[in-house]
matplotlib code that plots the C-alpha trace (Angstrom):
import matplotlib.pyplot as plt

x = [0.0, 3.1, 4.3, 0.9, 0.3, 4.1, 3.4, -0.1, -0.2, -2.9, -5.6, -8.5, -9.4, -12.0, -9.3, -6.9, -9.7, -10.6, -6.9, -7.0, -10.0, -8.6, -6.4, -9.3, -12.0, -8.9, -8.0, -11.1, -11.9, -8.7, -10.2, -13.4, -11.9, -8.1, -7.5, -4.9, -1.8, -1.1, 2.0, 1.3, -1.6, 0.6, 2.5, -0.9, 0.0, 3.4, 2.5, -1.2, -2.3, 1.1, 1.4, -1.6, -1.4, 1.8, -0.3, -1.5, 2.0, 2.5, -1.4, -3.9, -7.0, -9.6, -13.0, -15.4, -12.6, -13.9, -11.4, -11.7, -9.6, -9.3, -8.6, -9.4, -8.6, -9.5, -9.6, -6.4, -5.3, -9.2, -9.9, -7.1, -7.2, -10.9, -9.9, -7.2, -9.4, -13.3, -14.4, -13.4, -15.6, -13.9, -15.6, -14.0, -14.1, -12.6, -14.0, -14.2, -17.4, -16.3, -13.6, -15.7, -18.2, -15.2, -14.8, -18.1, -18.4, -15.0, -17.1, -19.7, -17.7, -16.1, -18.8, -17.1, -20.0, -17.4, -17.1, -19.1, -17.8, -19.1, -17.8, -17.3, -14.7, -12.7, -14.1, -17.3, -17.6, -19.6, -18.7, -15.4, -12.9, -10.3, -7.7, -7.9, -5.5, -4.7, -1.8, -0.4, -3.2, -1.6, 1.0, 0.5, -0.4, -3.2, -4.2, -4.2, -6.6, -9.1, -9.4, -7.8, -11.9, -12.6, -11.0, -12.4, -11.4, -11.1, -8.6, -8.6, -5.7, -1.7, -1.3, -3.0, -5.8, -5.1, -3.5, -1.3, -0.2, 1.6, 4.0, 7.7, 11.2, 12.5, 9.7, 11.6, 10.1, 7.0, 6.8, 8.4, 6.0, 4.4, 7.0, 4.6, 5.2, 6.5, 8.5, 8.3, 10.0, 8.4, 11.4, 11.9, 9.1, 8.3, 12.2, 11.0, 12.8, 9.7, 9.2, 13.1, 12.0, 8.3, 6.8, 4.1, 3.8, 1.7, 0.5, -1.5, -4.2, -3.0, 0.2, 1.0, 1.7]
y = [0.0, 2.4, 2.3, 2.5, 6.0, 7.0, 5.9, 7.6, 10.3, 12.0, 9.0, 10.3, 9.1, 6.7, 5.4, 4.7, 2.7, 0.9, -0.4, -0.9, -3.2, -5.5, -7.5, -8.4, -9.0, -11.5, -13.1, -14.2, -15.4, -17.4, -19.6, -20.4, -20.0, -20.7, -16.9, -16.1, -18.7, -19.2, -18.1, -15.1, -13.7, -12.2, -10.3, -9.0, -5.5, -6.2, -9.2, -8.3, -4.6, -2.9, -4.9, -3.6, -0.1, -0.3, 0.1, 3.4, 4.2, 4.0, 5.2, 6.8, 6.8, 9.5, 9.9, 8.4, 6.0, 2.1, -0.6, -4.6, -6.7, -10.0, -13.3, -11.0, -13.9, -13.0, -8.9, -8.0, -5.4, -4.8, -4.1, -1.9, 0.0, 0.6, 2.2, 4.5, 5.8, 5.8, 7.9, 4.8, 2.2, -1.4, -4.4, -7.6, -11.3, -14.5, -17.8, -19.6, -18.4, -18.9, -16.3, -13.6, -14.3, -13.1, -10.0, -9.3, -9.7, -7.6, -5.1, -4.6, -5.0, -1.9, 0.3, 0.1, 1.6, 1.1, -2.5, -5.0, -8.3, -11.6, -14.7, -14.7, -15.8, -12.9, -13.7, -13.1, -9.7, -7.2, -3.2, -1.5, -0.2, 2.3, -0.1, -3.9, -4.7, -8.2, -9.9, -12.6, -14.6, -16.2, -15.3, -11.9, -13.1, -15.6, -12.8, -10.1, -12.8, -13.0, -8.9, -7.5, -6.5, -4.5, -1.3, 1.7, 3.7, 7.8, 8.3, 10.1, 9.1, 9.8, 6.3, 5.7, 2.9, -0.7, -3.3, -2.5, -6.1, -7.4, -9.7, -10.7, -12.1, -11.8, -11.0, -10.6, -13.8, -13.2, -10.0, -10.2, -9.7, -6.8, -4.2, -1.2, -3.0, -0.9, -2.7, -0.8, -1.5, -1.7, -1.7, 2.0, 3.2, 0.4, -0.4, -3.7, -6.7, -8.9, -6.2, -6.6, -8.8, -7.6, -5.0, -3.7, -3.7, -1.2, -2.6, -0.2, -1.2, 0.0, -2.3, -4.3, -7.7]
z = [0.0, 0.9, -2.7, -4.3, -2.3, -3.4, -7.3, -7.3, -4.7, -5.9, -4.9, -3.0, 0.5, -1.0, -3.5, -0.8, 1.3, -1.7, -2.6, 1.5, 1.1, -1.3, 0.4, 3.0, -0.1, -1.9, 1.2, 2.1, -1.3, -1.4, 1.3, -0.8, -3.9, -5.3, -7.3, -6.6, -5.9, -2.2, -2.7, -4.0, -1.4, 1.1, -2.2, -3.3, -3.5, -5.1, -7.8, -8.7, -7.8, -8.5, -11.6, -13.2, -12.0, -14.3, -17.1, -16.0, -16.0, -19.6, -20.5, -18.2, -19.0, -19.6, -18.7, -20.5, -22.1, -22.5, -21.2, -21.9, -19.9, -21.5, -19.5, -16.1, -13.7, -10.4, -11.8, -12.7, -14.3, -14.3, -10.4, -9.2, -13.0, -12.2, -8.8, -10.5, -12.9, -11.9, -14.2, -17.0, -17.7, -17.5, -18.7, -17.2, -19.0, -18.6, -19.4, -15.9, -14.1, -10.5, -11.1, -12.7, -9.6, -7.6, -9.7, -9.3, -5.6, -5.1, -7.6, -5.3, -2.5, -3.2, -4.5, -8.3, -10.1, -13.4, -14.1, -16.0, -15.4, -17.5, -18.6, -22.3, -24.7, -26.0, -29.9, -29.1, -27.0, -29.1, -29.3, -29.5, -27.1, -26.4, -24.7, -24.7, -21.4, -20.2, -18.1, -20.0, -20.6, -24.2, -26.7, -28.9, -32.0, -30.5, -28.8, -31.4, -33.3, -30.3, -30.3, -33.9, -34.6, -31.2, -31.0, -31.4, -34.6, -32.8, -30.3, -27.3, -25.4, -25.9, -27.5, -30.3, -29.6, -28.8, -27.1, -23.2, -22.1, -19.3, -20.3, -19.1, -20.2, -23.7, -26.3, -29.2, -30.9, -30.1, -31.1, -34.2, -36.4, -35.0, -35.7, -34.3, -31.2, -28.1, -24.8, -21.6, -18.5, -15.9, -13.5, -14.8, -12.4, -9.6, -7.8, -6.2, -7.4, -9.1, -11.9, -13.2, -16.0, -16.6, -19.4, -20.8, -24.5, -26.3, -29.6, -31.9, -34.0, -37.5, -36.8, -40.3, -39.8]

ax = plt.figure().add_subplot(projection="3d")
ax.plot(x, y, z, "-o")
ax.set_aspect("equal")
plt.show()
């Protein structure tokens, strides 16, 4: 929580309460419920919220902005993204139902009046979108194939439109043949020693294969 208050100092008090409240809500649904490796649960803040708040450090996103996070898991980058930026709507997938009933009971939980949470394969969620985010559910150009329809044609944001993944190691290969492809370190903002190896790549939509 220390470093989430030093990266993003200008959270509200409800923000702050909110990020507070998850590691209760994912504790407690780690003993119904394996989400989140037992391994992991006492590095929540570290592994899973900081993690996807790197995302905001390459893009934040404006009001009024539309966000799909694709193979959400237990909601991540979806839930602490959708505490960042409230005034975003988030819409949170995955394909096993007892982890987006998680999502939506953390969701309500926390008052997060932004996210619509459903399980649904990637291929066949309707509409378009400013960002697609997801952590490393599959390799890029699987995923680019699940998504290459669903982004939304005007841009509002810094980035043009498209894909913010978090991946880690050596991408070269994978991201070969998506030369519009941009690497960001992650371990140029957040110091702590899990993030030496992990990114977030930005790929645009009007990449050429």
């Amino acid at each position: 929580m220390d470093e989430i208050i030093k990266q993003f100092p200008n959270l509200t008090e409800n923000q702050i309460l909110q990020f507070q409240n998850l590691e209760g809500l994912y504790q407690d649904w780690n003993a119904k419920i394996n989400v989140i490796s037992r391994k992991d649960i006492d590095e929540l803040y570290t592994k899973h919220v900081l993690h996807s708040l790197a995302i905001a450090k390459i893009q934040p996103f404006e009001a009024g902005a539309y966000v799909l996070d694709v193979g959400t898991g237990g909601g991540f980058p979806g839930i602490p993204l959708a505490i960042l930026f409230p005034e975003t709507r988030f819409y949170l997938i995955d394909v096993i139902l007892k982890k987006i009933n998680v999502v939506k009971a953390v969701a309500e939980a926390l008052e997060l009046k932004n996210v619509k949470a459903e399980q649904i394969r990637a291929e066949n969620v309707k509409g378009d979108y400013d960002f697609i985010v997801s952590r490393a559910v599959t390799n890029m150009p699987d995923f680019v194939s699940w998504i290459k329809d669903k982004i939304k044609k005007q841009n509002k944001h810094n980035m043009p439109n498209g894909i913010l993944y978090l991946k880690g190691g050596d991408l070269t290969e994978e991201l070969k043949d998506f030369p519009k492809a941009t690497e960001y370190n992650i371990a140029e903002f957040f110091t702590e020693e899990f993030f030496e190896t992990k990114k977030v790549v930005h790929l645009p939509l009007n990449f050429k294969a």
